[in-house]
MARMAR-756840 format. One record per residue (C-alpha): x, y, z. Coordinates in steps of 0.1 Angstrom, whole numbers, padded with zeros to 4 digits, always signed. Layout:
% MARMAR-756840
XYZ ...
This chain:
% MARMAR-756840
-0047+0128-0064 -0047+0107-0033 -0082+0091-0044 -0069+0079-0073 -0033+0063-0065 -0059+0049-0036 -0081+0036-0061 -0057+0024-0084 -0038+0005-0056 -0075-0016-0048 -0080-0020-0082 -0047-0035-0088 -0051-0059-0057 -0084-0070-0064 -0073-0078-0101 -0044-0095-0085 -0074-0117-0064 -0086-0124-0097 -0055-0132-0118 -0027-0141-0098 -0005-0156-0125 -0006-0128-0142 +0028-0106-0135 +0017-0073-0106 +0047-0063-0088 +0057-0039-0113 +0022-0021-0117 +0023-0020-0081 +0056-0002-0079 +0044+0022-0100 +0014+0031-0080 +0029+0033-0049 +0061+0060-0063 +0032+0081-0074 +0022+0076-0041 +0057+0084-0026 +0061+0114-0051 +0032+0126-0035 +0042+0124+0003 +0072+0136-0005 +0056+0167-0015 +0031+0172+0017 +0055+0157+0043 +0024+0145+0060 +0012+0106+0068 -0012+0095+0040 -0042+0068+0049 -0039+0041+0018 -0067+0019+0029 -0081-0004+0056 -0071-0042+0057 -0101-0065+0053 -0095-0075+0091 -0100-0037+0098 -0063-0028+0098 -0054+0009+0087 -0022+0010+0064 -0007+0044+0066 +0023+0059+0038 +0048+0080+0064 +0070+0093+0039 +0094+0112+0064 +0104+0077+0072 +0095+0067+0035 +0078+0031+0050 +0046+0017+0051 +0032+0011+0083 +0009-0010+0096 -0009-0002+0127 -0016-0033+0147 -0031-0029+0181 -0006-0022+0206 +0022-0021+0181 +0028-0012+0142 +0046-0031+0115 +0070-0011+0092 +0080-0020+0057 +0102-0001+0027 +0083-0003-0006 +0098-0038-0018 +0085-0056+0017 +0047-0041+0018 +0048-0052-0021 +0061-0087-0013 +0034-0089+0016 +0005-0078-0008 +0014-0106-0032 +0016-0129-0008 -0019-0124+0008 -0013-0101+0041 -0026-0063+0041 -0052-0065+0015 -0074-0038+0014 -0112-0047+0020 
């Protein structure tokens, strides 16, 4: 289950690479509340990817934020932030 909302995530943001007119905020919403529904249910921190600068991008869904781990410090965002940050070119995965 975790594979695929994984792979559908990189799918969607290399298609994005690809297409960027066309509109992806939506389809990533939807991927990332499976993603949600899912931590919600294991109460544990899910790996998403790594960042093509070799960045992990965690889910913690106790918080229910993304978090970026940055050395020596981590960046959180709520679902509309880390959307708005894919879109606009940061956190992409490799």
């Amino acid at each position: 289950m975790i594979n695929d909302i994984q792979t559908d995530l990189r799918d969607l943001v290399y298609l994005y690479k690809e297409k960027p007119y066309l509109p992806f905020w939506g389809e990533l919403f939807s991927v990332l509340q499976r993603l949600k529904k899912v931590g919600k249910n294991t109460k544990s921190i899910i790996f998403l990817y790594e960042t093509e600068t070799a960045i992990p991008v965690f889910y913690h869904p106790i918080d229910n934020r993304f978090c970026i781990e940055l050395p020596g410090f981590n960046i959180f965002l709520n679902q509309e932030e880390f959307i708005d940050s894919i879109l606009e070119g940061r956190f992409w995965p490799k």
